[in-house]
C-alpha positions, 0 to 999 in steps of 0.5 A, a space after each residue: 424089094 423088087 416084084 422079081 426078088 420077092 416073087 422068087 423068095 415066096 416061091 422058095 417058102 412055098 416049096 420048102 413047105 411042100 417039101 416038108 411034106 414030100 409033096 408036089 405044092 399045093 394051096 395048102 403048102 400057100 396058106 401055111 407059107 403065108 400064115 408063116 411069113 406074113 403078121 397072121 394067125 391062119 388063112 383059107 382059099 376058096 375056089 370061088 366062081 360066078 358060073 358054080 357052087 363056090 368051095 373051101 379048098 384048104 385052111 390052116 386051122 380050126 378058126 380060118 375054115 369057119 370063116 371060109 364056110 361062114 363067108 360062103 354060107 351067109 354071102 358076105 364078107 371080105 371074101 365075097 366082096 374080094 371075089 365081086 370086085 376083083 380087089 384085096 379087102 382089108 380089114 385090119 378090125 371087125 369091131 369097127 361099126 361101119 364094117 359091122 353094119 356091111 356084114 352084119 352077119 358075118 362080122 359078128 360070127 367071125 368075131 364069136 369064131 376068134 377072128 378080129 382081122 381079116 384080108 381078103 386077096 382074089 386070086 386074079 389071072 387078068 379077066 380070069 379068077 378061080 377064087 379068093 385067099 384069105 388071112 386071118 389074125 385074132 388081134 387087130 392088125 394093120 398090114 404094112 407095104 412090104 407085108 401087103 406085097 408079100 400077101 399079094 405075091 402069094 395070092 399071085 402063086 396061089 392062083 397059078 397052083 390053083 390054074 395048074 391043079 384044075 388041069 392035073 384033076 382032069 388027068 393031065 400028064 405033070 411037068 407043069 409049073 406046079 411040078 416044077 415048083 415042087 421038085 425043089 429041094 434044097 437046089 438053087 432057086 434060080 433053076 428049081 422055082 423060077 422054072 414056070 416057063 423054063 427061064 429065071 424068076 424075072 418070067 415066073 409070074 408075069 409071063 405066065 399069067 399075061 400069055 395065059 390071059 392073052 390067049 383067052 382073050 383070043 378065044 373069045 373072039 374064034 370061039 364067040 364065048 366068054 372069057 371062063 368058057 375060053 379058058 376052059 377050051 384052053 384048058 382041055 385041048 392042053 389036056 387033050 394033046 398032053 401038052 403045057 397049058 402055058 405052051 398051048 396059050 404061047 401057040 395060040 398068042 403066035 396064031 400058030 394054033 387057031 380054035 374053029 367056032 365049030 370045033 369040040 372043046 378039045 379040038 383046034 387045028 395048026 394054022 398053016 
């Protein structure tokens, strides 16, 4: 199956989830869709950040919010070393020795907590990560490539709920992709779930995310800061001029938006 298809049918599970509950999508709709699709028992997202407290944002169960709070508590785990590393952990059985001897802590509570698999998915914008997914069996349990690529696909949307929800907890007029995602409700989803950047499936992921990145990249040389810190100007200037976060980004990839070293996290001027 091709990246394109399968984004589109991940898409359209998480929307009937969210639609199940008369709600815009979310990360819990996420988790539930995955926990659903993929060989697992539960699953959990964590917002997680080098510059601030990491939180639980949602679990599925009983068992899967322990583990989130037990990884963040201890600092160990599938999900931490997800989160340092940039990359998927995982860990088809935690019986085996060598994984009880890296988290000697973790790997022993999670067991106690009804955990025998786990996988770990960072949530990954390009340079930016806002937080880790994680997937939970209470058997051991080795994930072939179609599910590891239908794992990674709904990491790929969790991340872009996630990036899309921080915006609307400032206050920021919807319409977004999130928004767009939602609305669907037994429409095609060609036109309801594939409408991130107002074109089809083949755009919704990739584009989203490489313009996002690109502009952030930008700003750190205008604005002299690191990548989170352009993100988050990024972010309160789309904000700020109710406009898209991704159409922000697009202005600022074309240089028809420019963000002076000196100016507030808010302001930037319209390069002539």
């Amino acid at each position: 199956m091709g990246p394109e298809s399968r984004s589109a049918r991940i898409q359209l599970l998480v929307a009937e989830h969210a639609a199940r509950r008369g709600a815009r999508v979310g990360v819990v709709d996420v988790c539930t869709a995955a926990v659903a699709a993929l060989p697992v028992g539960g699953a959990g997202l964590s917002a997680m950040s080098r510059a601030a407290p990491s939180h639980p944002l949602c679990s599925t169960d009983t068992v899967s919010e322990q583990l989130e709070e037990l990884q963040l508590t201890l600092g160990e785990g599938p999900c931490v070393d997800a989160f340092l590393h940039g990359s998927a952990v995982l860990t088809p059985d935690l019986l085996t020795r060598d994984l009880q001897d890296r988290w000697m802590v973790f790997a022993e509570a999670a067991l106690e907590a009804g955990a025998r698999a786990v996988f770990a998915l960072p949530l990954q914008m390009g340079a930016i990560s806002p937080g880790v997914l994680d997937l939970y069996a209470h058997v051991p349990v080795r994930l072939n490539a179609e599910e590891l690529a239908d794992a990674l696909a709904f990491a790929d949307l969790a991340t872009l709920v996630l990036l899309d929800a921080r915006i609307d907890e400032m206050g920021a007029p919807r319409g977004g992709p999130v928004e767009d995602l939602g609305a669907y409700r037994g429409g095609g989803p060609a036109e309801d779930l594939g409408a991130y950047r107002g074109g089809g499936p083949a755009e919704d992921l990739g584009a989203y995310r490489a313009e996002i990145d690109q502009a952030s990249g930008m700003l750190t040389v205008q604005l002299g800061v690191g990548i989170e810190e352009a993100f988050v100007r990024l972010r309160a200037y789309a904000y700020a001029q109710g406009r898209r976060l991704a159409d922000v980004a697009a202005d600022v990839v074309a240089r028809r938006l420019r963000f002076p070293p000196d100016a507030e996290p808010d302001q930037a001027g319209e390069d002539d």
